[in-house]
C-alpha atoms as one frame of an Amber mdcrd trajectory, in Angstrom:
protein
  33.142  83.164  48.018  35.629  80.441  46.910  35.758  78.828  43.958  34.691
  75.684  45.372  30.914  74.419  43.796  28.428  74.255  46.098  24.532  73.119
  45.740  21.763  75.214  46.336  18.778  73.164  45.819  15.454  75.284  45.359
  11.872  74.033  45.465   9.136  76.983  44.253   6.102  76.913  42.259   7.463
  79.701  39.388   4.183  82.096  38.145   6.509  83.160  35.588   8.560  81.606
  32.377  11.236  84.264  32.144  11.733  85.532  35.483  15.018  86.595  37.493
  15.264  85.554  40.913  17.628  86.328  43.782  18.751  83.359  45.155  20.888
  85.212  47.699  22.248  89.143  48.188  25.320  88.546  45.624  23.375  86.422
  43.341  21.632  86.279  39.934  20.175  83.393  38.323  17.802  83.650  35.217
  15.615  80.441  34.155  12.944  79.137  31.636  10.776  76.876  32.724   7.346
  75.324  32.917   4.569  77.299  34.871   2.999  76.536  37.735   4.943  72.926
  37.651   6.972  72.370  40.543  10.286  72.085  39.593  13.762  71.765  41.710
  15.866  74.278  40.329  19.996  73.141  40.875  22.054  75.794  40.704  26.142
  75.364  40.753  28.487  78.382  41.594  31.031  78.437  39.347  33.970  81.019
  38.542  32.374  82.259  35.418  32.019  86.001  34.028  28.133  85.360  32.733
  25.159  83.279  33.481  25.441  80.095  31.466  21.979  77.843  31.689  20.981
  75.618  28.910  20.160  72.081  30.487  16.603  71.093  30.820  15.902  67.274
  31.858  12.510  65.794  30.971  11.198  65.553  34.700  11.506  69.344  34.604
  14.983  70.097  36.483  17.556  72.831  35.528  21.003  73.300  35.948  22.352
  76.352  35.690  25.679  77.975  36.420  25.695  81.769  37.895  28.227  84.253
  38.359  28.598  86.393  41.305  27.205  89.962  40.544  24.947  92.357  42.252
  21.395  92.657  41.585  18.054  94.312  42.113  16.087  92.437  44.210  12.240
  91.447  43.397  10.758  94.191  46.049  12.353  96.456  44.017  11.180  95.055
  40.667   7.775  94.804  42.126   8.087  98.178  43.649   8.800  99.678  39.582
   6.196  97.567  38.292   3.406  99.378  40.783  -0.297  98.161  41.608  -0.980
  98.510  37.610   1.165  97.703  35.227   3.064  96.313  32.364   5.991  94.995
  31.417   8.031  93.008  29.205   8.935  89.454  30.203  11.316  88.840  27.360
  14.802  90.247  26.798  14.269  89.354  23.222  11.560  91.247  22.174  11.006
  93.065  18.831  10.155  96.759  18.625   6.750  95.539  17.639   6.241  94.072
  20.983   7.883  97.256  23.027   5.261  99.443  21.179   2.141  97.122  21.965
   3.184  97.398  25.652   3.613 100.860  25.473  -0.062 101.331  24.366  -1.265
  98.855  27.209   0.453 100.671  29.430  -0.967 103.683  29.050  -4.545 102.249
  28.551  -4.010 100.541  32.398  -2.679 104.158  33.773  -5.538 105.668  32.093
  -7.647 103.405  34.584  -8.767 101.076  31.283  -9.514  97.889  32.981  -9.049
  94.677  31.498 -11.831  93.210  30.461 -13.118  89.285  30.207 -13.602  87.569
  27.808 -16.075  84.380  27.751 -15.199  82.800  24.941 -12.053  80.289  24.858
 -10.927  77.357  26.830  -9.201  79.759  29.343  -8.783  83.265  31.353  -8.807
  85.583  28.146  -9.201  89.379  28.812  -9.534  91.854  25.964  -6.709  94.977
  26.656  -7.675  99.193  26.277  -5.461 102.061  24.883  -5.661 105.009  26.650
  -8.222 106.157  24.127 -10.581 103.304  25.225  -9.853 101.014  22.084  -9.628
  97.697  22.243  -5.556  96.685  21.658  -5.116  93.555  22.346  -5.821  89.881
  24.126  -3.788  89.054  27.172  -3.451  85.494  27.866  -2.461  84.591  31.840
   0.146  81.430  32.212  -1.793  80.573  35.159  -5.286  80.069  33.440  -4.871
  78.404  30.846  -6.544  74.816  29.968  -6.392  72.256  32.860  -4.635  75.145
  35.311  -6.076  75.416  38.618  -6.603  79.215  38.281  -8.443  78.790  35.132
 -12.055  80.692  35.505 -13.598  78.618  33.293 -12.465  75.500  34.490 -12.928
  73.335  31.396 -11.233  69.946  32.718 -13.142  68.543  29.666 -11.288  70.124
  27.167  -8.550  68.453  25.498  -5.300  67.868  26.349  -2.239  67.806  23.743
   0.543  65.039  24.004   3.886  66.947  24.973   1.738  70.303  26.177   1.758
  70.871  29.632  -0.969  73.592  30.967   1.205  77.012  31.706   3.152  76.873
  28.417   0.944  77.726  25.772   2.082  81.589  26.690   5.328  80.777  25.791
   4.373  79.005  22.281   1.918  82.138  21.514   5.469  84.635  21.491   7.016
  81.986  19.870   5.213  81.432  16.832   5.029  85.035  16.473   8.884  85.096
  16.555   8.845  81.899  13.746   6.137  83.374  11.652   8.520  86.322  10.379
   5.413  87.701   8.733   5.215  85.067   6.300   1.609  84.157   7.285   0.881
  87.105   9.027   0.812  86.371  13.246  -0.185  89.148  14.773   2.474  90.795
  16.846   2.913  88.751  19.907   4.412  89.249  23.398   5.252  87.777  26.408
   4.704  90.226  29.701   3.947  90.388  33.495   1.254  92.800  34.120  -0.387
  93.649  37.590  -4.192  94.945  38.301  -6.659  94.582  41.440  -8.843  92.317
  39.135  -6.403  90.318  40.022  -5.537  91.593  43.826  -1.922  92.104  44.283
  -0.992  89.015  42.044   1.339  89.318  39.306   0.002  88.335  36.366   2.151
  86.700  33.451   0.923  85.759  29.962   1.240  86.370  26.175  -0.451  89.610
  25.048  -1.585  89.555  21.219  -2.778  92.536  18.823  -5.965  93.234  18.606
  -7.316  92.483  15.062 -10.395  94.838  15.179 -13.790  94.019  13.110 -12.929
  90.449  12.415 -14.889  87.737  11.643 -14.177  84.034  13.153 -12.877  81.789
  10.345 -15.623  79.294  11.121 -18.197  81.527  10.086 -16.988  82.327   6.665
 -16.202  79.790   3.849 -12.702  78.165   3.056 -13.026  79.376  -1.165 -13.199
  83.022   0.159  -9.607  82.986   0.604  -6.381  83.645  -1.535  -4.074  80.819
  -2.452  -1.210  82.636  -1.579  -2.477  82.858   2.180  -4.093  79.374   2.809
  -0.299  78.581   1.693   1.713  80.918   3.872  -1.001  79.719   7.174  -0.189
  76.377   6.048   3.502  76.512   6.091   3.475  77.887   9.310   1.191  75.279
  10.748   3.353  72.599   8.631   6.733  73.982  10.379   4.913  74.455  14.176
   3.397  71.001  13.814   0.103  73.006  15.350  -2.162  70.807  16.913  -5.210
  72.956  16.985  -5.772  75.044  13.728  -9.378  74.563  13.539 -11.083  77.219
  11.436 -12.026  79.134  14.952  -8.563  79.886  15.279  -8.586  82.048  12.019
  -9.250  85.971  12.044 -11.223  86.841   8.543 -10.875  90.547   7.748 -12.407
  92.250   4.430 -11.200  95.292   2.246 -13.193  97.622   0.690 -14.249  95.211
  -1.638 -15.097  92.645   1.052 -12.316  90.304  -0.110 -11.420  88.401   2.697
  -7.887  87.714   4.637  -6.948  85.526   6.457  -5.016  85.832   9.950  -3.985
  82.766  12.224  -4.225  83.162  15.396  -3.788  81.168  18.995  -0.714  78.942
  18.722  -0.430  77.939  22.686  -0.737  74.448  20.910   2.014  74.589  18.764
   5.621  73.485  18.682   4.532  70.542  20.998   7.374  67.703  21.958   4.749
  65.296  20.520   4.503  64.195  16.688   1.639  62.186  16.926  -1.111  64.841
  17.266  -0.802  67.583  14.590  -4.119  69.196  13.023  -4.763  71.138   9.855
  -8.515  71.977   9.244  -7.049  73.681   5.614  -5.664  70.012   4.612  -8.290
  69.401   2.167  -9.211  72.663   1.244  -8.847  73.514  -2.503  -5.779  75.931
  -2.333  -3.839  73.236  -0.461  -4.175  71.249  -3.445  -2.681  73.297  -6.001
   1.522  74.186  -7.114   2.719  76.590  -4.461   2.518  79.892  -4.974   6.384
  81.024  -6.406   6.682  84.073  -3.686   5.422  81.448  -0.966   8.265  78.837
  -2.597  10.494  81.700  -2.324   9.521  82.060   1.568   9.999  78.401   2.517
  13.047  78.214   1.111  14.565  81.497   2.786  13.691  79.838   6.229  16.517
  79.340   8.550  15.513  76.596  10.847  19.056  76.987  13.004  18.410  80.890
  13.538  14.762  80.042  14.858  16.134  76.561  16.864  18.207  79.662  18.803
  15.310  81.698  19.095  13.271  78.629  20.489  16.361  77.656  22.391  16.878
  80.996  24.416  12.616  80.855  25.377  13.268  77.554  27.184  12.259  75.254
  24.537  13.533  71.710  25.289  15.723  69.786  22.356  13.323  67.432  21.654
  10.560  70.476  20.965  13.594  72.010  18.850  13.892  69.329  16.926  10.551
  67.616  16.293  10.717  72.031  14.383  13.459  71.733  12.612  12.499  68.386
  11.356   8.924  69.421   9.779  10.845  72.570   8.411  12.938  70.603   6.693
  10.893  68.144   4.949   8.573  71.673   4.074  11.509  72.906   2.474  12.592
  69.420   0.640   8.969  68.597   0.024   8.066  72.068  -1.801  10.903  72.361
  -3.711  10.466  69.071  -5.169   7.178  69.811  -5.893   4.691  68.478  -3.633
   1.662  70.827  -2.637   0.476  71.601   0.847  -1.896  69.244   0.555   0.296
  66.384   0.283   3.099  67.357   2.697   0.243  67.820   5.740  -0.675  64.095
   4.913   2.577  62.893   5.494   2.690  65.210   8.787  -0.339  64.244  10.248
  -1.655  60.612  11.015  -3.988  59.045   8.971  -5.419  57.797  12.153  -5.280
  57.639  15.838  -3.957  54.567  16.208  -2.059  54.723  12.635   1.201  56.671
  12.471   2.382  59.494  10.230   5.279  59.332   7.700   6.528  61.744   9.791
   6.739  59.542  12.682   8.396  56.634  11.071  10.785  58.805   9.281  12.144
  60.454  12.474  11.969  57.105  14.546  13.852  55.484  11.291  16.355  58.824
  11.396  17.392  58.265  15.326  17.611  54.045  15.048  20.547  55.288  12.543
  21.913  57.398  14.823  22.265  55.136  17.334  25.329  53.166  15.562  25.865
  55.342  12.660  26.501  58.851  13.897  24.614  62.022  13.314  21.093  62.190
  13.657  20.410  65.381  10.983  22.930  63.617   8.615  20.348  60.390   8.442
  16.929  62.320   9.278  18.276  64.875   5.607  19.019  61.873   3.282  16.152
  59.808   4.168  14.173  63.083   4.188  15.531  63.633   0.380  14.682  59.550
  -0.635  11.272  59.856   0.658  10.331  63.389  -1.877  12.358  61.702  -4.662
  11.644  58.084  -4.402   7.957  58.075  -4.246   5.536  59.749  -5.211   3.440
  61.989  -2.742   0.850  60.204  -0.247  -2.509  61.083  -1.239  -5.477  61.521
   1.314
């Protein structure tokens, strides 16, 4: 083919976030998108040695540049994958996540079904080991909240501002990738997996680990747990800008001596491209109110917000999602270490009303006015960041 670009214009409804798809014989193309949103996908040939795709517009359209290359085609994908089975949808993935499969795998060959699970906005299914063992949740893209495959169609549940329904997969294996154990996500992964429950269909969604003999958070109270780990769940929340962590959405497992601990758990409302709507149920809990723990200073401060706006970056996350991150990471890390407690940084995160604005809000609105005239965005978001932990003192509920 010459060099000349040409337009292919594509218009699909995509059952997958990280899929490759042959656009012709000669041709490879891989994409992040939304699910189940029709998008127009606008792909230019250009005389390049590698895929290079990056651009994602706010009405949901891609460009991406391909290279000419031979590939597998889907029948032949579909054809390893079988009429059960597993696999990885994410070229990223830990050795955690490769392991997790592996035991799924062999719970689905050893004719494990999955299971349902009624509890939960959406399709949930609970996930055997060949020994019959519960190992983990899977999640389907396609029935989530608001989805039109969900079986538990709850219309009446609610929607978050910058969350569309088919991404909360995505922002599950995300926050597990962010957490880097600090508060203790369970290992998280993003796969396609086929089974007749599900006829031929192929079936993509975040599978999490099983946490077995847990308690739900709600039904256990807030001074049963550590310091140290309402502080870790709360920096995590602080730096997703979560929008759901209700106490449901905590796993409460006891030792031996029935101490409690604490594990988070369903982030598909996290990392939204929204400020206005985040949620901390641990706000005014007792251990958000006292001096950071100096190992949990010691984590905040070791966080590298660029390394993880990459990692969100590669999974399809658009800037705007990257940045509203990096911008509650780095007032965490500002905040912390000049000595404000969890308490007081989630008050300047969240609003103190719905139709009052967070500090948050008006510092990053403030931050991009700048920017406008004045250059760099990060340059004027980091000083006013710094004059707002310094110049005042903390907001109080």
């Amino acid at each position: 083919m010459a060099a000349a670009s040409v337009d292919l214009h594509v218009e699909f409804h995509l059952p997958t976030m990280l899929s490759e798809w042959a656009l012709a014989p000669t041709f490879r193309v891989t994409v992040t998108m939304n699910n189940f949103i029709p998008v127009v996908v606008k792909v230019h040939h250009v005389p390049t040695p590698v895929p290079n795709w990056r651009k994602r517009s706010a009405d949901g359209k891609f460009t991406a540049s391909i290279s000419r290359q031979t590939l597998r085609t889907s029948k032949q994908d579909d054809e390893e994958l079988g009429s059960v089975g597993i696999r990885s949808a994410d070229p990223s993935a830990d050795a955690a996540s490769g392991d997790l499969i592996a035991r799924i795998r062999a719970g689905l060959i050893a004719g494990k079904a999955p299971e349902p699970i009624e509890d939960g906005e959406g399709g949930t299914y609970k996930l055997f080991g060949a020994d019959g063992n519960i190992v983990a949740i899977f999640k389907p893209a396609d029935e989530e909240p608001h989805s039109d495959a969900n079986p538990k169609k709850h219309d009446d549940s609610p929607k978050r501002d910058g969350i569309l329904p088919g991404e909360c997969a995505r922002r599950e294996v995300a926050a597990y990738k962010l957490d880097h154990g600090l508060a203790g996500v369970p290992c998280t992964a993003l796969v396609q997996l086929r089974h007749p429950r599900w006829g031929s269909a192929l079936k993509v969604g975040s599978v999490q680990l099983w946490k077995a003999d847990a308690e739900s958070g709600a039904d256990v109270g807030s001074s049963e747990f550590s310091v140290s780990e309402v502080q870790r769940m709360g920096a995590l929340d602080v730096r997703l800008l979560n929008t759901d962590r209700h106490e449901g959405n905590l796993l409460v497992t006891r030792d031996e001596q029935g101490r409690a601990s604490l594990t988070p758990i369903d982030h598909g409302f996290a990392l939204p491209g929204s400020l206005s709507e985040a949620y901390f149920a641990w706000q005014h809990w007792a251990q958000a109110k006292k001096p950071f723990a100096p190992d949990v200073l010691a984590a905040i401060a070791a966080i590298d917000s660029t390394a993880d706006a990459e990692v969100m970056r590669q999974m399809g996350f658009s800037d705007l999602e990257i940045r509203n991150m990096r911008a509650s990471t780095l007032l965490l890390q500002r905040a912390a270490a000049s000595g404000w407690t969890l308490h007081e940084i989630a008050n300047f995160v969240t609003r103190p009303s719905l139709d009052k604005v967070s500090r948050l809000e008006l510092l990053v609105a403030d931050a991009k006015a700048l920017a406008v005239s004045r250059g760099n965005f990060w340059e004027h978001y980091s000083r006013l960041v710094d004059e707002a932990v310094t110049r005042t003192a903390a907001p109080s509920a």
